[in-house]
C-alpha positions as CSV (number, residue, x, y, z in Angstrom):
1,X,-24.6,-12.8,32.5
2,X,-22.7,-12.5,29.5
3,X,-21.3,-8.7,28.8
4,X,-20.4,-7.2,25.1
5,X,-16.9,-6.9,24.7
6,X,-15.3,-3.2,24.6
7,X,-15.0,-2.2,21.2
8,X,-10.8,-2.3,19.7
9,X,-9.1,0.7,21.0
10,X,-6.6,0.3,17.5
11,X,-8.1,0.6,14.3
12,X,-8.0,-2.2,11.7
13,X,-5.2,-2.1,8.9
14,X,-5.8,-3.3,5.2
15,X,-2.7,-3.5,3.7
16,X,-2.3,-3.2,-0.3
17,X,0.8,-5.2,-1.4
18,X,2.8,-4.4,-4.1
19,X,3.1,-5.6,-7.5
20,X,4.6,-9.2,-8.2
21,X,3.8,-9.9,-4.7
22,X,0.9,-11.7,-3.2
23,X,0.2,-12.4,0.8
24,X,2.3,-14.2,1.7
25,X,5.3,-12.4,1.5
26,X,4.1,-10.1,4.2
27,X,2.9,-12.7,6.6
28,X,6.0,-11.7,9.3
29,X,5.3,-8.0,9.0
30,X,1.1,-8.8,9.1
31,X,2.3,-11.1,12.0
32,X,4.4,-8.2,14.1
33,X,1.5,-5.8,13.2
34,X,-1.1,-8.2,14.8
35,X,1.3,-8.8,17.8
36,X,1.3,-4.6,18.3
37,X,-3.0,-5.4,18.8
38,X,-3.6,-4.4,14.9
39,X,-6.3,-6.5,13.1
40,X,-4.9,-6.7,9.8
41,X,-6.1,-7.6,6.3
42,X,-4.1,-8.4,3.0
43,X,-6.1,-9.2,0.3
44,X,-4.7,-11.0,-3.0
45,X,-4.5,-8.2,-5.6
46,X,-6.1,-10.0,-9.0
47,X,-3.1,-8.3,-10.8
48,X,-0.7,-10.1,-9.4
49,X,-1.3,-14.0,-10.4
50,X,0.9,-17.4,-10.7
51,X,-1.7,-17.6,-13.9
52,X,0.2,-17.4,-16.1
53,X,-1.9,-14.9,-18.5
54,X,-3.4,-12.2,-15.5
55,X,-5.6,-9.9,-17.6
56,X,-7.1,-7.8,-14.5
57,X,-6.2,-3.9,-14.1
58,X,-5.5,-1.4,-11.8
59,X,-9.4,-0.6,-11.1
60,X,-9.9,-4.6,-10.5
61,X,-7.5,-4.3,-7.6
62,X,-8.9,-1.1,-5.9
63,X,-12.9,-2.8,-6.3
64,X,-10.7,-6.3,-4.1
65,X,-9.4,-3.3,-1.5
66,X,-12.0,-1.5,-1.5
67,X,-14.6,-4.6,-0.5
68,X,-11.9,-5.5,1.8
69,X,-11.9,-1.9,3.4
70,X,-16.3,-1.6,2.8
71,X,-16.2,-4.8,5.0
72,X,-14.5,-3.2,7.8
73,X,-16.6,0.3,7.8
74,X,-20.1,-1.0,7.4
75,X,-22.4,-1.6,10.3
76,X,-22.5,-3.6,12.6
77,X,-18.7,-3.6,12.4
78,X,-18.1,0.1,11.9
79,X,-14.5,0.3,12.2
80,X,-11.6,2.7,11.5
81,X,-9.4,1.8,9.1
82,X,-5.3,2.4,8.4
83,X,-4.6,2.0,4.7
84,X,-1.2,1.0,4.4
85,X,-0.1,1.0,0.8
86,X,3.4,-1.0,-0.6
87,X,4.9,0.2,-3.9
88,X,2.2,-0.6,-6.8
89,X,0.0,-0.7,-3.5
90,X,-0.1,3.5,-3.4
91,X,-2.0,3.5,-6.5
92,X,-4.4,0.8,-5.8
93,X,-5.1,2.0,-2.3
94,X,-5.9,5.5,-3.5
95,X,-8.2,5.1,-5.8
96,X,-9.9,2.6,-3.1
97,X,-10.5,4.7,-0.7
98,X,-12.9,6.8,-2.5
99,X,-16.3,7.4,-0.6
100,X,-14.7,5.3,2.4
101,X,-13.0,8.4,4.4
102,X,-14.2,9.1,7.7
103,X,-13.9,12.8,7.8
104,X,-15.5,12.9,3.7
105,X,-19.1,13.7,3.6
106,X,-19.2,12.5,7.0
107,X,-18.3,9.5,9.2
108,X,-18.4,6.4,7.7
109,X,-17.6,7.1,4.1
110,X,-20.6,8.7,2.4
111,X,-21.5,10.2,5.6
112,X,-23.9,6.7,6.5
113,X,-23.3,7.9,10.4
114,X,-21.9,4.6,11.2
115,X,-19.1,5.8,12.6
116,X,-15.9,3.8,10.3
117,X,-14.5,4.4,7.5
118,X,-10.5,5.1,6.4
119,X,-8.6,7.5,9.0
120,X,-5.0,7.6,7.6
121,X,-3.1,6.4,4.4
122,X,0.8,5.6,4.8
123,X,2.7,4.8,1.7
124,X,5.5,2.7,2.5
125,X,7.6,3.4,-0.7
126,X,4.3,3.9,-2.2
127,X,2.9,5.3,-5.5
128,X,1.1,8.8,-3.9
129,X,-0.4,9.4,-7.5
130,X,-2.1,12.6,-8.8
131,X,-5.2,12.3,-10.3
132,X,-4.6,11.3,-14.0
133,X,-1.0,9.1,-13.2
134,X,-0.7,6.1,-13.4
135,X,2.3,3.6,-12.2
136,X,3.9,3.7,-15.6
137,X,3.8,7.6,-16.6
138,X,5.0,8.2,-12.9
139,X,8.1,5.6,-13.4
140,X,10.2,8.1,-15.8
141,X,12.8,8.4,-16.8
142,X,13.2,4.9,-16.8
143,X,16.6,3.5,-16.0
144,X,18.6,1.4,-18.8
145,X,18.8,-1.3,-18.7
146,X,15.2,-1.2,-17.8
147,X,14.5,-3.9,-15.1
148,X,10.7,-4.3,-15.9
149,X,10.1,-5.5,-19.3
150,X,6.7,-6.7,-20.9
151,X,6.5,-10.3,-21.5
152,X,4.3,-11.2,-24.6
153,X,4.9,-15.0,-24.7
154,X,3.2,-14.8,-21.5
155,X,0.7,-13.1,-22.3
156,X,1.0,-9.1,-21.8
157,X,2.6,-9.5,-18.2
158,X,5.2,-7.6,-16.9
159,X,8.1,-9.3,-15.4
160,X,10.9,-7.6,-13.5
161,X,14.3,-9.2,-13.5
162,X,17.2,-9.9,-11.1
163,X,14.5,-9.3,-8.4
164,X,16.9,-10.7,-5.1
165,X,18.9,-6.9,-5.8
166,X,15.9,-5.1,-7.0
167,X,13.7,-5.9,-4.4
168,X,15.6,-7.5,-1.5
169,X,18.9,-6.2,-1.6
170,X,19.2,-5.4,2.2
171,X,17.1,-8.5,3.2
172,X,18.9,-10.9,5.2
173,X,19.8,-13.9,5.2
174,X,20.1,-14.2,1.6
175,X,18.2,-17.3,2.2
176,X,15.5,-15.4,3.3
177,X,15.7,-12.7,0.2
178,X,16.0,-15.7,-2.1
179,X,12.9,-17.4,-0.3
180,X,11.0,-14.5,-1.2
181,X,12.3,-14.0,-4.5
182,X,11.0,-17.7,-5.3
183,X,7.2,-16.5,-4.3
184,X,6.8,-13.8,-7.0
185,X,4.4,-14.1,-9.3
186,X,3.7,-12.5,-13.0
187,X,1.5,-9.3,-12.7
188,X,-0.8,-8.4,-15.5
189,X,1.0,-5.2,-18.2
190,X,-2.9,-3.5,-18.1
191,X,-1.9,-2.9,-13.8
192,X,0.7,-0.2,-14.7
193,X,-1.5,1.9,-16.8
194,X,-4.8,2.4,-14.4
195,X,-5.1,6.3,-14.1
196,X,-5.9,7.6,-10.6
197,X,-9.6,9.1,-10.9
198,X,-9.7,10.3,-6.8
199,X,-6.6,11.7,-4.9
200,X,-8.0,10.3,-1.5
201,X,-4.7,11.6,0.0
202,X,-5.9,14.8,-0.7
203,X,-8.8,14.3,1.8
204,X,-7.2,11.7,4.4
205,X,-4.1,13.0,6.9
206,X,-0.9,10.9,5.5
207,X,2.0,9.5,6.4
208,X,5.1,8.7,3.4
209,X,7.7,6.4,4.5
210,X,10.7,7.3,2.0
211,X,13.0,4.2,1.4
212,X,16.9,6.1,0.6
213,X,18.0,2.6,-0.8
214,X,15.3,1.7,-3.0
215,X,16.6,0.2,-6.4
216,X,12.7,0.3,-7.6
217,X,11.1,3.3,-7.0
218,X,14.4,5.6,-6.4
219,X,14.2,8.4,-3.3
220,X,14.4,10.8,-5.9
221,X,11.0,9.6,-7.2
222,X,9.7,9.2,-3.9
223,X,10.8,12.5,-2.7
224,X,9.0,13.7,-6.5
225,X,5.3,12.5,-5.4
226,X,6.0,14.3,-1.9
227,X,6.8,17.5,-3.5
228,X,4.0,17.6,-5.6
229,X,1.1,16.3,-3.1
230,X,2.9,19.1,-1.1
231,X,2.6,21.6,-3.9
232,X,-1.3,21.0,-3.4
233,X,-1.3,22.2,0.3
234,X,-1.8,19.4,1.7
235,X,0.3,18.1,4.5
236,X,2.6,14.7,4.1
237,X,4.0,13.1,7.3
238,X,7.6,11.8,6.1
239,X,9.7,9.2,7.6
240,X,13.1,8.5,5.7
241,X,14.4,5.0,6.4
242,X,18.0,3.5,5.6
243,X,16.2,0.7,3.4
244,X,15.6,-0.6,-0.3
245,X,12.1,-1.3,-1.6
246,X,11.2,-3.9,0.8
247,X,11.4,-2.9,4.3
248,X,8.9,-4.7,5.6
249,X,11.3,-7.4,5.4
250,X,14.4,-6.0,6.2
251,X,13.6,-3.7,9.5
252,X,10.0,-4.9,10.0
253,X,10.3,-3.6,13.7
254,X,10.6,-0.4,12.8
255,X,8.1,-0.5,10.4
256,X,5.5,-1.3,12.8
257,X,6.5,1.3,14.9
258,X,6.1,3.9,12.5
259,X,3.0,2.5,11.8
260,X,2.7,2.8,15.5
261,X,3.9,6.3,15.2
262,X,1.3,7.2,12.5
263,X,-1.6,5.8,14.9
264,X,-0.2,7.9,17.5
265,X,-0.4,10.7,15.3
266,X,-3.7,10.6,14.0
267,X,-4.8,10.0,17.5
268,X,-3.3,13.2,18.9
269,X,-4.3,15.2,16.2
270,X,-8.3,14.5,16.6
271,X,-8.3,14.2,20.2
């Protein structure tokens, strides 16, 4: 007599990469995640493209995420969702997530009684936008030289250039940050100027992991976006981390254990 298996006692992750990347530079950090008994998803943001003339926005990446994340929710599958959001990620992720809370307008997202839908957002040196930011207008003051630079000849992409120090600084070997380095791909100019419409952070317990080395999106702006969310009364979970912007590479253990942590957290808090 065959028996139904019992349902996963960890709730699914969909995890929103950041811009320039795609996949498969998270594959050993999706891989330690899935060893920890996390089903994980990564889907290819259309903004970020080897093409070389990506045209898609900001709102184009949140409809991928947000099928991605719909996928997981719906019947029959009905799961609970982790949205863990990378750099350019935090913006994407958050306006994804709108309608697909569990605890908004009931479980499921939408309140359709199914029982999934998004429990917890962590930004992992993400963009935790306001309603009305987007990437750009929350990147200022710019540094000079500025590292990202519009590229016409390639059709109104944004490149960002030396990315091994930018980007992987603390990654090691420098094989491995040079590997990496090789996989970036062009991302489209119209990704940085989406507007948030829905601070889902704002409805959804979250978790900030603050990066104190980060040569992208400084501490200083990091620790910006948690004052302010703050400033709304709503709670932020912090975790600061001796890392640049890419510590999914460089400590990916402890990354999935803050991830771990988070879990934990959410757990304890509605039990």
């Amino acid at each position: 007599m065959s028996t139904t298996p019992p349902p996963p006692t960890k709730p699914a992750i969909v995890l929103v990469h950041g811009g320039w990347h795609v996949p498969a530079h998270y594959r050993t950090f999706q891989q330690g995640l899935q060893s920890a008994g996390f089903e994980v998803h990564c889907p290819l943001l259309p903004t970020c493209s080897a093409e070389q003339r990506p045209t898609a926005d900001m709102y184009a990446d949140a409809r991928a995420v947000r099928d991605q994340i719909t996928a997981l929710v719906a019947a029959p599958r009905a799961r609970e969702v982790v949205l863990l959001c990378h750099s350019y990620g935090g913006a994407v992720g958050t306006e994804a997530a709108r309608g697909l809370l569990k605890d908004e307008n009931g479980a499921g997202g939408g309140g359709d009684g199914g029982g999934g839908g998004v429990i917890h957002i962590i930004y992992m040196c993400g963009f935790m936008l306001q309603a009305g930011e987007c990437v750009a207008s929350a990147s200022l003051p710019r540094p000079v030289p500025d590292p990202v630079a519009r590229d016409e000849a390639a059709g109104e992409t944004w490149i960002c250039e030396p990315p091994v120090p930018l980007f992987y600084a603390d990654v090691v070997p420098k094989e491995k940050a040079e590997e990496m380095a090789a996989l970036l791909v062009r991302q489209s100019a119209a990704a940085m100027a989406g507007e948030v419409t829905y601070p889902a952070w704002r409805h959804a317990p979250t978790t900030y992991l603050l990066t104190m080395r980060d040569e992208v999106l400084f501490p200083h702006w990091q620790e910006r976006q948690i004052k302010a969310v703050e400033e709304t009364g709503t709670r932020v979970r912090v975790e600061r981390f001796d890392a640049g912007h890419s510590p999914f590479l460089s400590m990916p253990h402890q990354m999935v254990a803050a991830v771990e942590r988070a879990v934990g957290y959410q757990a304890a808090a509605t039990s």
